[in-house]
Structure formats: structure tokens, C-alpha cells
KEKOLDREN-854614 format. One record per residue (C-alpha): residue in one letter; residue number from 0; x, y, z. Coordinates in steps of 0.02 Angstrom, whole numbers, plus 50000, padded with zeros to 5 digits. Layout:
<atoms>
r:A | k:NUM | xx:X | yy:Y | zz:Z
...
</atoms>
This chain:
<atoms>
r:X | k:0 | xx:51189 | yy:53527 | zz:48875
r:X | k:1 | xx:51079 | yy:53394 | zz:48951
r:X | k:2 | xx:50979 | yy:53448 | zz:49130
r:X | k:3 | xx:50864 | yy:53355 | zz:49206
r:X | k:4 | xx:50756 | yy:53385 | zz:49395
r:X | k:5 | xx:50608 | yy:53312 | zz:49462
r:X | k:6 | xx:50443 | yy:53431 | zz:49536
r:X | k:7 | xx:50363 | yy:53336 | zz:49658
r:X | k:8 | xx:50141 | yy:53348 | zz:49631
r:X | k:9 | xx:50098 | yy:53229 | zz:49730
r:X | k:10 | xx:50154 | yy:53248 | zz:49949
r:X | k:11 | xx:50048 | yy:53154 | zz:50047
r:X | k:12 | xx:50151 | yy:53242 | zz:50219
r:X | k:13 | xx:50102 | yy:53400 | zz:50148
r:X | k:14 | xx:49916 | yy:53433 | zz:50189
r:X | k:15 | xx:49929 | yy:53626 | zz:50084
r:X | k:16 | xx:49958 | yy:53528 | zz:49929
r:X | k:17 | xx:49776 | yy:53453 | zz:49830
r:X | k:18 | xx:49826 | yy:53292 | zz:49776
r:X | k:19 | xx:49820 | yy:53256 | zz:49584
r:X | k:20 | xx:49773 | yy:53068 | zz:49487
r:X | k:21 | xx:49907 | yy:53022 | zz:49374
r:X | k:22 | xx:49747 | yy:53040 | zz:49244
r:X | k:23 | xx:49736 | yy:53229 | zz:49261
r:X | k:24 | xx:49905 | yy:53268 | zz:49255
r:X | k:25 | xx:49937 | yy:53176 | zz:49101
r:X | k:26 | xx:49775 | yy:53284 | zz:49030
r:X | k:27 | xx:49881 | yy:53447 | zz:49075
r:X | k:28 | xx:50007 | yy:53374 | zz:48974
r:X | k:29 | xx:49909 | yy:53342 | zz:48842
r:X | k:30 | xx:49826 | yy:53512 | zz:48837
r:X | k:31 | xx:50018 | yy:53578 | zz:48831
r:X | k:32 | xx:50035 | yy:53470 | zz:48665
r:X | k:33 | xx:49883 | yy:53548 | zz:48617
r:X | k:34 | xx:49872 | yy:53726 | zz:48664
r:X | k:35 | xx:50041 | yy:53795 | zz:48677
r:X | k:36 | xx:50028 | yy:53951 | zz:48695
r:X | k:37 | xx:49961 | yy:53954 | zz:48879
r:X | k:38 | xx:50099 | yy:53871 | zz:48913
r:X | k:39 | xx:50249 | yy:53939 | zz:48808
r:X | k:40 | xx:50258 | yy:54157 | zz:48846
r:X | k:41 | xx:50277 | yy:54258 | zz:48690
r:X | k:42 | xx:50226 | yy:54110 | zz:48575
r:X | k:43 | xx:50070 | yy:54188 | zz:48472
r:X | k:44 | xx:50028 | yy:54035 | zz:48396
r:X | k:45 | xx:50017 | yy:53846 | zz:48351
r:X | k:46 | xx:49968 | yy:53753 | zz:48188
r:X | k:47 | xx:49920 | yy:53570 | zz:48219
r:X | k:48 | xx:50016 | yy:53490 | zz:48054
r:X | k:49 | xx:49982 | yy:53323 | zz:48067
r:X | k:50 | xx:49907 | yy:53215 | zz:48232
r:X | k:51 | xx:49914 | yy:53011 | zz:48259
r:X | k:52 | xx:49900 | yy:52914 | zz:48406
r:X | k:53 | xx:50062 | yy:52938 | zz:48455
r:X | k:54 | xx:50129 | yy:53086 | zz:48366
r:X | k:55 | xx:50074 | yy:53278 | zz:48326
r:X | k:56 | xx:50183 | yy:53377 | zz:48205
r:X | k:57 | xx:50169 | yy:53567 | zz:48237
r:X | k:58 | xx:50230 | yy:53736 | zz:48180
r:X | k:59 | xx:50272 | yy:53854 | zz:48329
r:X | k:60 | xx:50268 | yy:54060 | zz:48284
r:X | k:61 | xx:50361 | yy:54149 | zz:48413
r:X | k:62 | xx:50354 | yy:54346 | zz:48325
r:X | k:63 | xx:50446 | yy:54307 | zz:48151
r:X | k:64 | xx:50531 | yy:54153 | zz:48209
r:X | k:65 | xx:50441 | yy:53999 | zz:48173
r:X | k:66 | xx:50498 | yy:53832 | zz:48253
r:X | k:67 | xx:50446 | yy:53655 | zz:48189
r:X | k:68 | xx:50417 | yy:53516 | zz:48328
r:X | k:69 | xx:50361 | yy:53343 | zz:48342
r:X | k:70 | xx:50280 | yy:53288 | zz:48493
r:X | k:71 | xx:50275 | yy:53107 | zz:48537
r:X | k:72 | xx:50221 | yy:53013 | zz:48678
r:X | k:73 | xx:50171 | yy:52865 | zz:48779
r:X | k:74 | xx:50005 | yy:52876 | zz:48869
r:X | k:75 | xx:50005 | yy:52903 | zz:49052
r:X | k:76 | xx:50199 | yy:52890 | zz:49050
r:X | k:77 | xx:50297 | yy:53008 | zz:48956
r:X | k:78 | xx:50304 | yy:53165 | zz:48835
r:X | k:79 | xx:50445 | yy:53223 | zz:48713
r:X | k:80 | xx:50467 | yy:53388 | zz:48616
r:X | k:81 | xx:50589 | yy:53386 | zz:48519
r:X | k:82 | xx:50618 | yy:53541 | zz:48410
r:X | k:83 | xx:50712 | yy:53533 | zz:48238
r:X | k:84 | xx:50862 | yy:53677 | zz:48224
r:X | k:85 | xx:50846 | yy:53799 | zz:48103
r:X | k:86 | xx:50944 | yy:53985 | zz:48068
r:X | k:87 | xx:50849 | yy:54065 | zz:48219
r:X | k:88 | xx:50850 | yy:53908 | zz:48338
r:X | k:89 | xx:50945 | yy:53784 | zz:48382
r:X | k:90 | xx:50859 | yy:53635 | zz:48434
r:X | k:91 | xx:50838 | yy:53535 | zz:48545
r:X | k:92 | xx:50726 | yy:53382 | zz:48643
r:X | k:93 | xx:50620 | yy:53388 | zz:48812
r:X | k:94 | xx:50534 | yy:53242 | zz:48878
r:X | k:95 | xx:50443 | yy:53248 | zz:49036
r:X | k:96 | xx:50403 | yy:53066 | zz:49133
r:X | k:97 | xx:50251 | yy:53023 | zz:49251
r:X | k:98 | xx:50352 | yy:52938 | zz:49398
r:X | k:99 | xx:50251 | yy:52876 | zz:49549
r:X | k:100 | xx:50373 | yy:52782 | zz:49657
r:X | k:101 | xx:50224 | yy:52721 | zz:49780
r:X | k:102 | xx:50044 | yy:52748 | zz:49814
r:X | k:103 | xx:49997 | yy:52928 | zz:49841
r:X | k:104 | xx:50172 | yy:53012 | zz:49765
r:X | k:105 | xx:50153 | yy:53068 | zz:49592
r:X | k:106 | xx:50307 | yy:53170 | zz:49511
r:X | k:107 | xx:50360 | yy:53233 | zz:49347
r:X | k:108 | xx:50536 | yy:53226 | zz:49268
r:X | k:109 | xx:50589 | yy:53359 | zz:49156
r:X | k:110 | xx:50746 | yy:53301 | zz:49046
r:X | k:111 | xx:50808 | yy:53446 | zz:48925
r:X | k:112 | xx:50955 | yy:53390 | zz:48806
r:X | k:113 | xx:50988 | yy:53559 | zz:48697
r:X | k:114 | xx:51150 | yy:53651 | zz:48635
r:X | k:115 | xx:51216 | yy:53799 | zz:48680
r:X | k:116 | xx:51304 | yy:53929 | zz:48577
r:X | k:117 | xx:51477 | yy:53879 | zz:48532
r:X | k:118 | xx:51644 | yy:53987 | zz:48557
r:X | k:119 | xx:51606 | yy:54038 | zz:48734
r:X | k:120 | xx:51731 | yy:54055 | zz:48881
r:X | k:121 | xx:51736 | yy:53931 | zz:49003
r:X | k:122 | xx:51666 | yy:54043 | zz:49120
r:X | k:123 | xx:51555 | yy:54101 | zz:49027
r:X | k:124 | xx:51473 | yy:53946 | zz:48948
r:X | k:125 | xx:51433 | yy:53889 | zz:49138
r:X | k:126 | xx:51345 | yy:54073 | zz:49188
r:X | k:127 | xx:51244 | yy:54038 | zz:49007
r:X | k:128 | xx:51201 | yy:53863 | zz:49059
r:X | k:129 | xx:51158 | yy:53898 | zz:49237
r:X | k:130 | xx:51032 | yy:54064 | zz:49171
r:X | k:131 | xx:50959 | yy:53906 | zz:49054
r:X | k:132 | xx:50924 | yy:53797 | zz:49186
r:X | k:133 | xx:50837 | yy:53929 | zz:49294
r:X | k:134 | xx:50740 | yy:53977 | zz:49146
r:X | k:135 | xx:50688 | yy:53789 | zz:49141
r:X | k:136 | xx:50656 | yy:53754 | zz:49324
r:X | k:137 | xx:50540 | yy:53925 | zz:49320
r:X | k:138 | xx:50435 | yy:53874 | zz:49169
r:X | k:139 | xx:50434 | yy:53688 | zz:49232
r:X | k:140 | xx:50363 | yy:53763 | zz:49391
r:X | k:141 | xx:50234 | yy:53860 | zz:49297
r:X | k:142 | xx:50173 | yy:53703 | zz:49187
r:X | k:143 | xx:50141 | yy:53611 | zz:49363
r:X | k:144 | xx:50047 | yy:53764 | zz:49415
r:X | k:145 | xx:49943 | yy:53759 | zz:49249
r:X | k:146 | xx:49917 | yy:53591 | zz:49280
r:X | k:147 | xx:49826 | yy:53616 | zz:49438
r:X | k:148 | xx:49729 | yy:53773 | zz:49382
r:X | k:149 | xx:49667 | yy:53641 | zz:49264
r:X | k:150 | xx:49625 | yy:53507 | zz:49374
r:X | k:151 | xx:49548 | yy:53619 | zz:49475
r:X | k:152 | xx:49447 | yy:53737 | zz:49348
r:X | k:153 | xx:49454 | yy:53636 | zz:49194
r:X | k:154 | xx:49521 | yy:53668 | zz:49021
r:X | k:155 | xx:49524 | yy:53863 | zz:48980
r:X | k:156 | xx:49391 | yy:53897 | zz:48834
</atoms>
């Protein structure tokens, strides 16, 4: 299944909204790389298993399951996760882009390419797919919002 959306950070018609640079988004981003768990609910923990410029290599434990990821990225443009399957998961790659179309308008792009479980009824593979995609919107939604709580507050100690 591949889903992608966009959450708009940046509206310069909307006066409610504080503004974010490019800059600290991309730190929020970072920090996500960096400190899962604030990010990711019911992950416990996350080892670090290798880091270069471009790369980190971690181990993700979610209870007894533990899920191996590489992150890489391009600064100030885009993130990937990409997860390797195992018997308890299945995979699967998430990149999120910096877009700014024009002065002012900053927005991220959230591209999830995963697999579903196989053998399912029609019907029923599109009521699993559309639960995924809420699940993905509502934790994209809560990134953004850890973002700002960032921006705002700084990096949680």
C-alpha cells in the first residue's frame, strides 16, 4: 500500500498558526531520528547502532517485538525510515519531504509505502487500509504538534 498527504506548517492567511523556519522543523525531525520514543506510543526504547552523516542504524523495542530501521536523509529536505520485515513486522518505508512552494509556506509530505496482510477480502483489505491511513494522518498530526512544542519550548531533557 503506498499513501501519501501533505500537513500544511506554515499559513501565512492564518494569523492562529506561529510560523516555523524550515531550520526548526528539520530539528524536530531530527530529534524524531533521535529520540523515538516521544514520538512513536508504546515504543519503550531506541539503541543508536551505528550514526554517519547521512545515515543512523537503530534497533526499535516495542514490548517483545524489536524492529530494525535505517534512517537516512538529506539535510533540510527529506527523511526516510525504512523498517526491515521480520516474523512480527512487516516492513515497510516512510519518508517525509520539506516542501516550501513560496516564501512564507512551509509543508511536510508524508509518503508511507508498506504491505498489508495478504488473503483479505476485497472489502475488507480497503476497511484495513483506510483504519491505516487514519492511523497515519493522526500520528503525522501529532509529529507536527511535537514539532512546535519544540520550537516553542525546546528539546525535552
Amino acid at each position: 500500500m503506498r499513501f501519501e498527504h501533505l500537513i500544511e506548517i506554515n499559513d501565512p492567511l492564518n494569523p492562529l498558526i506561529e510560523p516555523l523556519s524550515r531550520e526548526q522543523v528539520w530539528d524536530g525531525l531530527m530529534y524524531r531520528v533521535d529520540e523515538p520514543t516521544v514520538f512513536l506510543p508504546g515504543l519503550e526504547r531506541c539503541v543508536i547502532l551505528s550514526r554517519s552523516a547521512d545515515r543512523v542504524e537503530r534497533e526499535l523495542y516495542f514490548g517483545q517485538v524489536r524492529i530494525r530501521d535505517t534512517v537516512t536523509f538529506a539535510l533540510h529536505d527529506w527523511v526516510c525510515f525504512e523498517s526491515a520485515a521480520n516474523a512480527e513486522h512487516a516492513g515497510g518505508r516512510l519518508t517525509i519531504s520539506l516542501g516550501q512552494p513560496e516564501p512564507g509556506r512551509l509543508f511536510l509530505r508524508f509518503t508511507y509505502e508498506t504491505t498489508l496482510p495478504e488473503g483479505m477480502a476485497p472489502g475488507e483489505f480497503l476497511q484495513v487500509s483506510e483504519f491505516v491511513k487514519s492511523a497515519y494522518r493522526e500520528s503525522d498530526v501529532d509529529t507536527v504538534r511535537i514539532i512546535r512544542m519544540i520550537a516553542a519550548n525546546g528539546r525535552p531533557q
